[in-house]
Structure formats: C-alpha cells, structure tokens
Backbone as XML, in Angstrom:
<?xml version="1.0"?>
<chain id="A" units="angstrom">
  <residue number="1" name="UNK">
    <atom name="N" x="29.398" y="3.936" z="20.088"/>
    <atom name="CA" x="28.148" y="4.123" z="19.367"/>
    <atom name="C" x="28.386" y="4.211" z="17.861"/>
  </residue>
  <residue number="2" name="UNK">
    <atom name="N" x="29.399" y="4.419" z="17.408"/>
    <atom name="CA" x="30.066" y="4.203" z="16.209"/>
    <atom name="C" x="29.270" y="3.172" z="15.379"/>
  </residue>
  <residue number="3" name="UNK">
    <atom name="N" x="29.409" y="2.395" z="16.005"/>
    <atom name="CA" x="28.913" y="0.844" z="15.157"/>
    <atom name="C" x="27.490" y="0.969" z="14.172"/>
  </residue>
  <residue number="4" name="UNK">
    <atom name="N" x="26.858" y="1.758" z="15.404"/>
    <atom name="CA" x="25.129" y="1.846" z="15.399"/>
    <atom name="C" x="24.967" y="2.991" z="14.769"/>
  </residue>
  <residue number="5" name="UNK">
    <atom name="N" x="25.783" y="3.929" z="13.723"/>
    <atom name="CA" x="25.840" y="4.765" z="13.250"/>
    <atom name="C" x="24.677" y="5.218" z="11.931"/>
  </residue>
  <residue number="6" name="UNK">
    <atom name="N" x="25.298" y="3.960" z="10.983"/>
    <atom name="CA" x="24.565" y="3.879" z="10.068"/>
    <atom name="C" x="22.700" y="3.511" z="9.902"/>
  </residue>
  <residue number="7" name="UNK">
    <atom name="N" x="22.598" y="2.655" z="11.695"/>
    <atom name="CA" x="21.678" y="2.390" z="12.231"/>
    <atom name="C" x="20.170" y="3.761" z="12.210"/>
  </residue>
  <residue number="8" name="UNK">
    <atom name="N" x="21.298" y="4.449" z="12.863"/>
    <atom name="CA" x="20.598" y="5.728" z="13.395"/>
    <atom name="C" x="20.621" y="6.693" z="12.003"/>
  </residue>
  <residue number="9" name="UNK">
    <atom name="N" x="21.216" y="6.531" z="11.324"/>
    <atom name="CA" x="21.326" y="7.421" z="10.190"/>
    <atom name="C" x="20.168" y="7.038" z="9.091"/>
  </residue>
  <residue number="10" name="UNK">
    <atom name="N" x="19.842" y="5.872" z="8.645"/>
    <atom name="CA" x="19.198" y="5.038" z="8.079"/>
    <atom name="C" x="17.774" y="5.731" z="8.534"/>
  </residue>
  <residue number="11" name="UNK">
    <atom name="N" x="17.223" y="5.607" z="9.917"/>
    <atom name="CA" x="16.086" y="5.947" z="10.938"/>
    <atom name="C" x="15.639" y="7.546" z="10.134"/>
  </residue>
  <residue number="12" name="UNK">
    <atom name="N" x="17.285" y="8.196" z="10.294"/>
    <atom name="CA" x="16.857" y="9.063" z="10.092"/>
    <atom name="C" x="16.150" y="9.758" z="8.844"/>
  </residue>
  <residue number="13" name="UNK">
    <atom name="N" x="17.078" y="9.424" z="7.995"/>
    <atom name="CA" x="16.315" y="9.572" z="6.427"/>
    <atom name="C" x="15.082" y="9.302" z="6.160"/>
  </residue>
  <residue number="14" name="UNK">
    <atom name="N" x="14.879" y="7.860" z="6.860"/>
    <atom name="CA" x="13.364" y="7.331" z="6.784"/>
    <atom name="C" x="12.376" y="8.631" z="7.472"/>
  </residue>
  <residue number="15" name="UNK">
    <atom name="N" x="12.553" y="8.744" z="8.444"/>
    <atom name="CA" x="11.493" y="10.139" z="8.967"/>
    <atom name="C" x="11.336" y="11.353" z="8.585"/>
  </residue>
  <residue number="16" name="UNK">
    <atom name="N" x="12.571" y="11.732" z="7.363"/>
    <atom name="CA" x="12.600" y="12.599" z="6.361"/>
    <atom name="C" x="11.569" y="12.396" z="5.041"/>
  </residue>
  <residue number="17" name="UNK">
    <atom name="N" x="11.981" y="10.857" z="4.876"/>
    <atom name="CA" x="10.701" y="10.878" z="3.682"/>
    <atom name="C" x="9.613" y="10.629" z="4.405"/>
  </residue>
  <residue number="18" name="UNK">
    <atom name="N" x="9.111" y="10.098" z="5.256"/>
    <atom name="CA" x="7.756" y="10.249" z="6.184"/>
    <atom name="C" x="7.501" y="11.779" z="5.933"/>
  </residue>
  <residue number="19" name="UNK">
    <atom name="N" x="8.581" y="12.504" z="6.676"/>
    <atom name="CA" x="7.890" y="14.308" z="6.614"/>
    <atom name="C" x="7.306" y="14.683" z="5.277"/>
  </residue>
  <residue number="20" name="UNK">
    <atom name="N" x="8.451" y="14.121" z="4.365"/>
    <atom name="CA" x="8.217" y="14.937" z="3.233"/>
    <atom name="C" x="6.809" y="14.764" z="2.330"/>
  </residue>
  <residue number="21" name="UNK">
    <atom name="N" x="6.397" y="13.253" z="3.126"/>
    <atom name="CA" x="4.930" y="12.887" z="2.283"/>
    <atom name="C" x="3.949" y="13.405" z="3.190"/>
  </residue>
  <residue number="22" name="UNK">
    <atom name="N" x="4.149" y="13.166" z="4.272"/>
    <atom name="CA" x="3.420" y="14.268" z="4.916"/>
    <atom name="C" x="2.760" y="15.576" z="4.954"/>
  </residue>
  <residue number="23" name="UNK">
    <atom name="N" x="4.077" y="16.211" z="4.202"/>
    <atom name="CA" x="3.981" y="17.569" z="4.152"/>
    <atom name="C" x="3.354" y="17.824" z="3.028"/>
  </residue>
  <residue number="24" name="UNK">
    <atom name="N" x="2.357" y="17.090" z="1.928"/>
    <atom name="CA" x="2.461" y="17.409" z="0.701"/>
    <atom name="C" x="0.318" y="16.808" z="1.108"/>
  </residue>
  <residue number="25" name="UNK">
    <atom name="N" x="0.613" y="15.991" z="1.374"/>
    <atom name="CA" x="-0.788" y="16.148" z="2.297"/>
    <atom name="C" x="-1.093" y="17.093" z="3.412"/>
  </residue>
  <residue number="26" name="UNK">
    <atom name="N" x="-0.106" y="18.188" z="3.250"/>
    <atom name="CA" x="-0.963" y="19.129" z="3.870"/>
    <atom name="C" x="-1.235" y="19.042" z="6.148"/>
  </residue>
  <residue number="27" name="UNK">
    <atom name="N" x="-0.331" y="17.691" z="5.949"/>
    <atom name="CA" x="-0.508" y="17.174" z="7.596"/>
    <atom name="C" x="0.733" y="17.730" z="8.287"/>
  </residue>
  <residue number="28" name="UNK">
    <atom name="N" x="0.639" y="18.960" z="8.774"/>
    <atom name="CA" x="1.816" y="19.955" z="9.422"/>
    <atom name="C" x="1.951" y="19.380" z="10.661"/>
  </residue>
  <residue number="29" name="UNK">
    <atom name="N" x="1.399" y="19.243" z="11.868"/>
    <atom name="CA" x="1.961" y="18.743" z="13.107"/>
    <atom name="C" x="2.692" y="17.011" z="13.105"/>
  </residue>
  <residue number="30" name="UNK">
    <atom name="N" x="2.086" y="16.180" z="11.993"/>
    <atom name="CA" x="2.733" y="15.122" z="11.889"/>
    <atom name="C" x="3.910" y="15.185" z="10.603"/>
  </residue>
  <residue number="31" name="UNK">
    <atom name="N" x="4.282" y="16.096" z="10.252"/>
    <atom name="CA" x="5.352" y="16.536" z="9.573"/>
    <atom name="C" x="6.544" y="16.983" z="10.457"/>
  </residue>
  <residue number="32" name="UNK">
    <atom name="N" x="5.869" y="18.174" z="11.323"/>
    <atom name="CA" x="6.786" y="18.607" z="12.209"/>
    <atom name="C" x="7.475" y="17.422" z="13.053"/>
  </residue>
  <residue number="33" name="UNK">
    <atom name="N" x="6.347" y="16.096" z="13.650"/>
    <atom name="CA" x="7.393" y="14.933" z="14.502"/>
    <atom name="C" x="7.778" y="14.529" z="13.843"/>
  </residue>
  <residue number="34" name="UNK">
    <atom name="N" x="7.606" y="14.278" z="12.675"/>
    <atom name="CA" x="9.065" y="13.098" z="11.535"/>
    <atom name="C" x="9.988" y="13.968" z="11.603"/>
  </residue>
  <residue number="35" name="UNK">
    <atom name="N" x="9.727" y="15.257" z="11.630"/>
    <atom name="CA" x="11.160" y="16.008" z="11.390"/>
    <atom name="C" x="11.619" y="16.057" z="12.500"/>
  </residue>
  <residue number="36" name="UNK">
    <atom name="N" x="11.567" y="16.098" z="13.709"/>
    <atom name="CA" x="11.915" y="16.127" z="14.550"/>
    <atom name="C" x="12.696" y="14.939" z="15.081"/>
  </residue>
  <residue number="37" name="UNK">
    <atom name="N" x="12.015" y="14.172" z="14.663"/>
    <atom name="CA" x="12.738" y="12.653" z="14.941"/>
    <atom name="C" x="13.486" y="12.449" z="14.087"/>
  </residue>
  <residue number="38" name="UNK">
    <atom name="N" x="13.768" y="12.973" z="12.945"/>
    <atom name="CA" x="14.669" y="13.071" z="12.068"/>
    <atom name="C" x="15.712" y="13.646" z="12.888"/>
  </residue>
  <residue number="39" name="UNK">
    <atom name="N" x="15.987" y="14.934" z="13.139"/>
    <atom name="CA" x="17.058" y="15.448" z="14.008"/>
    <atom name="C" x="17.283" y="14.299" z="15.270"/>
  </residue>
  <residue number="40" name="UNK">
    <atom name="N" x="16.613" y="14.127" z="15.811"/>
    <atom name="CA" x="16.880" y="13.146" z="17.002"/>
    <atom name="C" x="18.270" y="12.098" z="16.758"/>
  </residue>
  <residue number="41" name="UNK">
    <atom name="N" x="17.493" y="10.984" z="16.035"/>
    <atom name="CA" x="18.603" y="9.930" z="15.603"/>
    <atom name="C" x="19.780" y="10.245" z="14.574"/>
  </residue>
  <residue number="42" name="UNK">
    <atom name="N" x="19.520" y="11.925" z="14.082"/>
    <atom name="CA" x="21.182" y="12.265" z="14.031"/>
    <atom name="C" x="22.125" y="12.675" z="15.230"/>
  </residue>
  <residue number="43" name="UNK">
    <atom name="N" x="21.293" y="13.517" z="15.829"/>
    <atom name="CA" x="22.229" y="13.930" z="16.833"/>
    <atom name="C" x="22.869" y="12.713" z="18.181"/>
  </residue>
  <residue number="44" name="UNK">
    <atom name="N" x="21.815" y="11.654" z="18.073"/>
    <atom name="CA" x="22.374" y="9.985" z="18.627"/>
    <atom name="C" x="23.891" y="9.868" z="18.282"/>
  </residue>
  <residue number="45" name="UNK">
    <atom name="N" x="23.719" y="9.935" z="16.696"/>
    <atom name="CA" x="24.967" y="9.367" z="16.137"/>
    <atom name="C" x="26.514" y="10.035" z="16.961"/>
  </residue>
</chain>
C-alpha cells in the first residue's frame, strides 16, 4: 500500500481544507465528516 501513499495523503489534506472552509461558515456536522475522513485516508496509509 506504500505506493498509494501519497494517494491517500493528498485525499487527506483535501478534506482538511474542505473542514476548514466549512468550519468558518459556521457548518459543524459537515465539518466534523471532512474531518473525519480526513483521519480515515491517513490511517489507510
């Protein structure tokens, strides 16, 4: 899974800045799944 590393890492950042714009509009439960899916496709890696 090595390969697909940067794959999943990439994913992940992206759902970090999803949260983070999220969170600034004030939209908490769709903040909480970017972040969550953020953890997800790290812990893949």
């Amino acid at each position: 899974m090595i390969e697909n590393s940067s794959i999943f890492l990439e994913k992940a950042f992206e759902c970090l800045a999803d949260a983070e714009v999220l969170l600034e509009k004030n939209r908490y439960t769709a903040t909480v799944s970017r972040s969550y899916y953020a953890m997800f496709h790290v812990v893949i890696i």
